[in-house]
VEXDREN-2710 file (C-alpha; in Angstrom, 1 decimal):
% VEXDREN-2710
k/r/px/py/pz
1/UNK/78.5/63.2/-17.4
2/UNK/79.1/60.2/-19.9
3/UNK/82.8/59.6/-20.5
4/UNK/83.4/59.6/-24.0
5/UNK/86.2/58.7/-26.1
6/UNK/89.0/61.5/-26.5
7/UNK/89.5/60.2/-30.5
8/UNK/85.2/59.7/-31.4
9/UNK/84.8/63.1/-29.1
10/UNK/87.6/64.4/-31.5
11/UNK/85.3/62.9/-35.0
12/UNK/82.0/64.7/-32.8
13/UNK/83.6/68.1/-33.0
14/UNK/84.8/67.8/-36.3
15/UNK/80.8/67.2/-37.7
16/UNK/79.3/69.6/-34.7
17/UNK/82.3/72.8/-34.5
18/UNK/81.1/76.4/-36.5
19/UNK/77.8/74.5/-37.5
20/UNK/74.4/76.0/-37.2
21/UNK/72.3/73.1/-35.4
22/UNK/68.5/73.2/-35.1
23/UNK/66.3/71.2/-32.3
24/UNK/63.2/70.6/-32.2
25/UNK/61.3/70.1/-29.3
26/UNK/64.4/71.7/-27.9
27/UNK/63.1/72.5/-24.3
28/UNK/62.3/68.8/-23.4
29/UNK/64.3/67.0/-21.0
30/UNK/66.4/65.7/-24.0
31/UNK/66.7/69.0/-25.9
32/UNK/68.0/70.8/-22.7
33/UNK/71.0/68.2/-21.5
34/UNK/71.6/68.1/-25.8
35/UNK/71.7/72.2/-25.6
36/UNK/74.1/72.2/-22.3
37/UNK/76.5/69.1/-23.7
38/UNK/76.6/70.9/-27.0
39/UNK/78.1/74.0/-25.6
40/UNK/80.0/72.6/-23.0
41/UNK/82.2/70.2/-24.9
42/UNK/82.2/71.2/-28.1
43/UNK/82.2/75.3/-30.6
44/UNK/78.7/74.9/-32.6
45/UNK/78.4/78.4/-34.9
46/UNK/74.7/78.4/-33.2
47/UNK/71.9/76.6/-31.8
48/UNK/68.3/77.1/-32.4
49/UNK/65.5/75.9/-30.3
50/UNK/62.8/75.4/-32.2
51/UNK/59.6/74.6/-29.7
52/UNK/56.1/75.4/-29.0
53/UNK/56.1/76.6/-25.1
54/UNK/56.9/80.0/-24.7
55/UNK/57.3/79.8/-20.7
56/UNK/59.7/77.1/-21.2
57/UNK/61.8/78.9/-23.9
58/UNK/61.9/82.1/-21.6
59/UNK/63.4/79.8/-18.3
60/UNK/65.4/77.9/-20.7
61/UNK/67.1/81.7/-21.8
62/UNK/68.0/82.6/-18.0
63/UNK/69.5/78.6/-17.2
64/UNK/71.7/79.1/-20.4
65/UNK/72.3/83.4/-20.4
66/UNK/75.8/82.6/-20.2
67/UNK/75.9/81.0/-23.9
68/UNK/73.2/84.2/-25.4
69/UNK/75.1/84.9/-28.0
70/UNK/75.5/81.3/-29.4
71/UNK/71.5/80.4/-29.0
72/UNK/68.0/81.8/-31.0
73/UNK/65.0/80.5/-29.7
74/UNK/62.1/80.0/-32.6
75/UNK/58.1/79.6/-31.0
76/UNK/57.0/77.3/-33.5
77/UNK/55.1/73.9/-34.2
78/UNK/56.6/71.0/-36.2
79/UNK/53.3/70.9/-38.0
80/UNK/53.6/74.3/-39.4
81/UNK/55.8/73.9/-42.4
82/UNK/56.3/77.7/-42.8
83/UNK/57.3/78.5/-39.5
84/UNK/59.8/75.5/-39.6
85/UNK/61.2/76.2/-43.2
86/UNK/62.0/80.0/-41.6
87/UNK/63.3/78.8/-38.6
88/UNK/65.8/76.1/-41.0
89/UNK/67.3/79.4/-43.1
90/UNK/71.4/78.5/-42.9
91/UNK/71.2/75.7/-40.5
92/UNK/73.7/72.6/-41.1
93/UNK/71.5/69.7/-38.5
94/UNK/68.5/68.9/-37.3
95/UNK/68.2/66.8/-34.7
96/UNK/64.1/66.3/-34.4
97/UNK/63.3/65.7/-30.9
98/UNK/59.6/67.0/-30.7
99/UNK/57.0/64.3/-30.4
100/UNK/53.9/63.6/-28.4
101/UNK/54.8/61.0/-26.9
102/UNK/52.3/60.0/-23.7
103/UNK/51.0/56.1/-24.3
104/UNK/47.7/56.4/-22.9
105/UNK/47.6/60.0/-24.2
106/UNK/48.2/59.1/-27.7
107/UNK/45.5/56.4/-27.3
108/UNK/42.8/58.9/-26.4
109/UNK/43.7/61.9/-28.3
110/UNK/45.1/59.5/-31.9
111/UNK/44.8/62.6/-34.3
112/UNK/46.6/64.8/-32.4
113/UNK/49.7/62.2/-32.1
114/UNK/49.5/61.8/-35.7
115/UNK/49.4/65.4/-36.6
116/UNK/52.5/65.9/-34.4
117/UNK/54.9/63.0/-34.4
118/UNK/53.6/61.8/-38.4
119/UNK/52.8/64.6/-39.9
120/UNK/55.7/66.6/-38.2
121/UNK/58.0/64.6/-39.7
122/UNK/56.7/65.0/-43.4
123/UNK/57.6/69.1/-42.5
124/UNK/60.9/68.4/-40.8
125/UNK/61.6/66.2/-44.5
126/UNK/60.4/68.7/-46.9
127/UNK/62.0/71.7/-44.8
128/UNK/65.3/70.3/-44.8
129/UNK/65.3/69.1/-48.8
130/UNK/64.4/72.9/-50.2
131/UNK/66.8/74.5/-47.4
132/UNK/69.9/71.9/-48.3
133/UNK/70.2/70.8/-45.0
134/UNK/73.1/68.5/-44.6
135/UNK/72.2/65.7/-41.8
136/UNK/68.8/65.1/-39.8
137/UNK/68.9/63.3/-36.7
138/UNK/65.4/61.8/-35.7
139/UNK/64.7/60.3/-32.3
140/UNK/62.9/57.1/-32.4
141/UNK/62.0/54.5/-29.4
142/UNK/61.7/51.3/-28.6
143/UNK/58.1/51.2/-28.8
144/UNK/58.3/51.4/-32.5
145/UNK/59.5/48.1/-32.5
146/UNK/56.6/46.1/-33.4
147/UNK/54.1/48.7/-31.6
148/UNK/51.1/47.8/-30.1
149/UNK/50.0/51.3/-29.5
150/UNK/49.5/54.5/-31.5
151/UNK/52.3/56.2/-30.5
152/UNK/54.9/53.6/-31.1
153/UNK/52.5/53.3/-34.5
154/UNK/53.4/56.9/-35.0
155/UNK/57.2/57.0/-34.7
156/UNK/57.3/53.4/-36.7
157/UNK/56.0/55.8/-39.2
158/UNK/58.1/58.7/-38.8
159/UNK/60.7/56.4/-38.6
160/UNK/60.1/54.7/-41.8
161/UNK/59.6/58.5/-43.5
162/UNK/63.0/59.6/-42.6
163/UNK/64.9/56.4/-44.0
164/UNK/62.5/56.8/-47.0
165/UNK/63.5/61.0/-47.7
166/UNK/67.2/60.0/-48.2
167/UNK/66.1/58.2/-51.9
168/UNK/64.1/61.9/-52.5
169/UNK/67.0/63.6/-51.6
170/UNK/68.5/62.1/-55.0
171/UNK/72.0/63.6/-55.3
172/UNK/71.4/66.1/-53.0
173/UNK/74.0/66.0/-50.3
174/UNK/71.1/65.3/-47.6
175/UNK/71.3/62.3/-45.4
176/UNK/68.8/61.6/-43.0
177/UNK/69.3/58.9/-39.8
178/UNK/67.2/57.9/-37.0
179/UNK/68.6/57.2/-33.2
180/UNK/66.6/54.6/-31.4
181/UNK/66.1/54.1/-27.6
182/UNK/64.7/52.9/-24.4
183/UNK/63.1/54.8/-21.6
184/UNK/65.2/58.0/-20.7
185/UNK/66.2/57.8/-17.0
186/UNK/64.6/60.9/-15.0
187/UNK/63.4/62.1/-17.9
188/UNK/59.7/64.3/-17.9
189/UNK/56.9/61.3/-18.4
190/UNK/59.5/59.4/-16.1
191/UNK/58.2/57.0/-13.6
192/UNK/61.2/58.1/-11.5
193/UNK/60.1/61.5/-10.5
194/UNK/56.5/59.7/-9.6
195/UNK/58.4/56.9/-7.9
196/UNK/60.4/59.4/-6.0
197/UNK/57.6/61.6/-4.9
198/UNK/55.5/59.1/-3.6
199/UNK/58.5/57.7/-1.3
200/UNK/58.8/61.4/-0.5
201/UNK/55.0/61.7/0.7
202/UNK/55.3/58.1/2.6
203/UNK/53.0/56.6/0.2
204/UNK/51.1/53.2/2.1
205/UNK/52.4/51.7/-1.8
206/UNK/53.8/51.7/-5.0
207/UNK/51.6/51.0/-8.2
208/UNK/53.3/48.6/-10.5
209/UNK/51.4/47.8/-13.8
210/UNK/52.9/44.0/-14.2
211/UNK/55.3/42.6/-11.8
212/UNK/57.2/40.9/-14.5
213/UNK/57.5/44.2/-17.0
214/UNK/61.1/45.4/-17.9
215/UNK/62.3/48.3/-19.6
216/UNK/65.7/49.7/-21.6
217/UNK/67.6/52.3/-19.9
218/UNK/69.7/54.9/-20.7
219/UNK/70.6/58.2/-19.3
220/UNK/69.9/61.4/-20.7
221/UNK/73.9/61.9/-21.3
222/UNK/74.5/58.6/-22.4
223/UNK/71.4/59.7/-25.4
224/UNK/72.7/62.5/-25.9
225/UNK/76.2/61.6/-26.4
226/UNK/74.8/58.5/-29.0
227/UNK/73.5/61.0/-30.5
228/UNK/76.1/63.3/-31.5
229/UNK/78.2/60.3/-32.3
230/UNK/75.5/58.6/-34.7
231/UNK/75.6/62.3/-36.6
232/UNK/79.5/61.0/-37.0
233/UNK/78.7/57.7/-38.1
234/UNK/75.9/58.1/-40.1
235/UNK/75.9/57.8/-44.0
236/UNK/72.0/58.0/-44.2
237/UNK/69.2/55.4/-44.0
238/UNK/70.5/53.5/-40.9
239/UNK/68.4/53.5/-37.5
240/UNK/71.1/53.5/-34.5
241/UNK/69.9/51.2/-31.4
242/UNK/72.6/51.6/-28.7
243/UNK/72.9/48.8/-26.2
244/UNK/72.2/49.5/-23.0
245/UNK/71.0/47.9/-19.6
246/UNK/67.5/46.8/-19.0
247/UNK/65.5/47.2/-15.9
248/UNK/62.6/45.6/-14.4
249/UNK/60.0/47.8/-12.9
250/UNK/59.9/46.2/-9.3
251/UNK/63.4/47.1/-8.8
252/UNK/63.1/50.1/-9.9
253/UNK/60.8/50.8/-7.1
254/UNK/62.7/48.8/-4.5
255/UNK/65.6/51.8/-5.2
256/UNK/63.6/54.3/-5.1
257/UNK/61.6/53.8/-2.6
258/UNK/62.4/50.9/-0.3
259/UNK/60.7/49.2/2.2
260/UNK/57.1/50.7/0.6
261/UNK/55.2/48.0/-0.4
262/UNK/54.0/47.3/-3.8
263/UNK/50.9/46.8/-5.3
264/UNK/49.9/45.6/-9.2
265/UNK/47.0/47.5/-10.5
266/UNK/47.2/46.3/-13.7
267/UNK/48.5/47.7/-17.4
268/UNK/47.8/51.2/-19.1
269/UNK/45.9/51.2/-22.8
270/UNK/48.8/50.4/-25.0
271/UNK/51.2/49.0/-23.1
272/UNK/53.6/46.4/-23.3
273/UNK/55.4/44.1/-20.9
274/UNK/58.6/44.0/-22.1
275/UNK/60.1/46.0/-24.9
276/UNK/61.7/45.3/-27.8
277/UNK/64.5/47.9/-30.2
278/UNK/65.5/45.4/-32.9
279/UNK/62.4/42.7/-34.1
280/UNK/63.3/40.0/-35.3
281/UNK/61.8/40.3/-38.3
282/UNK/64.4/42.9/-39.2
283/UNK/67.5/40.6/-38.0
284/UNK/68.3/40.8/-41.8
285/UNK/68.9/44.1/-41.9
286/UNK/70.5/44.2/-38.5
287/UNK/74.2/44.8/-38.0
288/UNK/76.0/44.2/-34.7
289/UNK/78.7/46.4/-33.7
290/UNK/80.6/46.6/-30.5
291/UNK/78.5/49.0/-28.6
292/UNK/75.6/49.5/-30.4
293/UNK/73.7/47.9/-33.7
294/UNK/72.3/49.4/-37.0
295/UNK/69.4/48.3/-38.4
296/UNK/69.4/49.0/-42.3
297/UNK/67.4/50.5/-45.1
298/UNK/64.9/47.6/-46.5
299/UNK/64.7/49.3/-49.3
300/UNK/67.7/50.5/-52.0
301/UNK/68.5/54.1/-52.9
302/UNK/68.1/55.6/-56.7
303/UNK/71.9/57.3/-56.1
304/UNK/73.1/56.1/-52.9
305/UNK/74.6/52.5/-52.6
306/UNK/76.6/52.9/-48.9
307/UNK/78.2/50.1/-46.8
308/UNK/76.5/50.1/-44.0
309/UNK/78.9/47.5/-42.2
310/UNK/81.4/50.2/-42.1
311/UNK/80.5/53.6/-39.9
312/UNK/81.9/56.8/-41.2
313/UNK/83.9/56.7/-37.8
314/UNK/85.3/52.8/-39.5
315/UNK/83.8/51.2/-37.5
316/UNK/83.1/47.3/-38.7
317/UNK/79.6/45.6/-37.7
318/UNK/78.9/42.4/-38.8
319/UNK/75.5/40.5/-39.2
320/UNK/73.1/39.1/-36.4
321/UNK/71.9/35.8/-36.6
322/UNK/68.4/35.6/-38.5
323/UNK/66.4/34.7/-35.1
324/UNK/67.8/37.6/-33.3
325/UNK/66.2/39.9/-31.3
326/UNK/67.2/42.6/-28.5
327/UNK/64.7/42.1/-26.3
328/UNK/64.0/44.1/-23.0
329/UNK/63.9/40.6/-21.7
330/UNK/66.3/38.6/-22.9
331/UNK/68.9/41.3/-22.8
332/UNK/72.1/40.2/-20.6
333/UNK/72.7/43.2/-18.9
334/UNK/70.7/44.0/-16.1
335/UNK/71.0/46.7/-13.7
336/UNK/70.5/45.8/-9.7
337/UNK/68.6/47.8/-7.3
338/UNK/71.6/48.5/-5.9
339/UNK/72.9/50.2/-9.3
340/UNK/69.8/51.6/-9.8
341/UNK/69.6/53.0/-6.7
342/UNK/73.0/54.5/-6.8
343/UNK/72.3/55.7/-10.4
344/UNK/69.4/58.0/-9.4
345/UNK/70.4/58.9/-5.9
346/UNK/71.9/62.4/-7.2
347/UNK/68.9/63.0/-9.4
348/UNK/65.8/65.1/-9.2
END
């Protein structure tokens, strides 16, 4: 698990301890490590799971049985407001995790995204307004950095809806904040588990869309923890881009399944070679901090006139320069095959 500071794990408990925390999408492979970290390290009140797949929900109850009494589990759709405002009666967080969020899928299917990851997040925004709720967490990615496909369309959106709610929240004591990042490590829609079970089968290759694409990485803990530590941070408005490693695809494959050769059959609909999580076109708004940057409001709030250059954890960021751009790419940090390797050895 992530090592986290003893005095920001300290400011983490102080927003997270006796508080009623809703997730949606919470049986995902980000809703289940945020579920088990949540109740490990730290006292929540309660923690509802708010999520469509009743199959999941019901194997999700026997992996955390020993936690019953601090867990509900809601069957519900983030496009159903009803069902979401019932399920949001005395919570303190959201944290909004459901999405559809398949590239190619998105392309095919583009009402059904929209419905879902747009649409949702107009419900997730009214809910939490009439029930008071005090902080909402939406997850973002990289692809809605300039997007180029429906889905990263979609969360640019959402995105741009939940920094947008905090002026309707007026002087309600509301803040809303979006967490964005690259592609989750093992994660479900993974190309690790696909890597890993070709090698397994002795596959004559490896498909690579683009020998030259690379990718952010992260780990589901190291998300999760940025998380919880942007709900410390956060006074509302900001989008929270952590910085993390990049990859490039044919190492990736090299780790996992060495000495298989590789062969390029070309992109999917939508997709980019390299990714980006802070344009340049918004190196304006963008602040740099030591371990992560914030990207701020465009716009100005009616009531709300906060200092984004200063976390709520005190932390001091100070402006980019006005061609930056974090870049999949361009980014310094690199991890080897060798790291790469050793990074999902233990891994499903």
């Amino acid at each position: 698990m992530t090592i986290i500071r003893q005095e920001l794990k300290e400011r983490i408990a102080a927003e997270i301890d006796g508080k009623t925390i809703l997730v949606t999408g919470g049986t995902g492979s980000f809703g289940r490590n945020f579920v088990k970290t949540v109740l490990t390290c730290f006292k929540p009140r309660k923690i509802i799971i708010f999520s469509r797949d009743e199959l999941k929900q019901y194997e999700m109850q026997q992996q955390f049985s020993a936690w019953h009494n601090r867990l509900r589990f809601f069957i519900g759709d983030v496009r159903d407001q009803g069902r979401l405002a019932l399920a949001l009666r005395d919570v303190d967080i959201i944290v909004h995790a459901a999405a559809l969020k398949q590239v190619p899928a998105a392309e095919y299917n583009p009402m059904e995204c929209i419905k879902t990851n747009i649409n949702g997040a107009e419900n997730i925004i009214e809910s939490a307004l009439r029930r008071n709720i005090r902080k909402v967490i939406a997850l973002s990615t990289d692809k809605a950095a300039n997007p180029i496909n429906l889905y990263g369309a979609t969360k640019l959106c959402s995105d741009k809806l939940f920094v947008a709610a905090n002026n309707l929240a007026g002087d309600q004591d509301v803040h809303f904040a979006v967490v964005r990042y690259g592609n989750v490590a093992g994660s479900r829609g993974s190309v690790v588990p696909f890597f890993k079970r070709l090698a397994a089968e002795h596959a004559a290759e490896i498909p690579i869309t683009h020998p030259e694409m690379t990718r952010f990485w992260i780990t589901l803990d190291e998300g999760v923890f940025f998380v919880l530590a942007s709900l410390a941070r956060m006074h509302g408005g900001e989008t929270f881009v952590p910085k993390i490693p990049s990859i490039r695809i044919t190492d990736l494959a090299s780790a996992l399944a060495p000495g298989i050769p590789q062969k390029v059959v070309g992109i999917r609909p939508g997709e980019k070679i390299h990714e980006i999580m802070c344009p340049r076109d918004d190196s304006l708004h963008t602040l740099e901090f030591d371990d992560f940057f914030i990207i701020k409001p465009s716009i100005s709030f009616n009531t709300k006139n906060y200092n984004y250059a200063q976390t709520c954890l005190n932390e001091i960021g100070r402006p980019v320069t006005p061609d930056f751009e974090y870049n999949s790419k361009t980014n310094p940090h690199f991890l080897s095959v060798e790291e790469l390797r050793a990074l999902h050895e233990d891994r499903p």
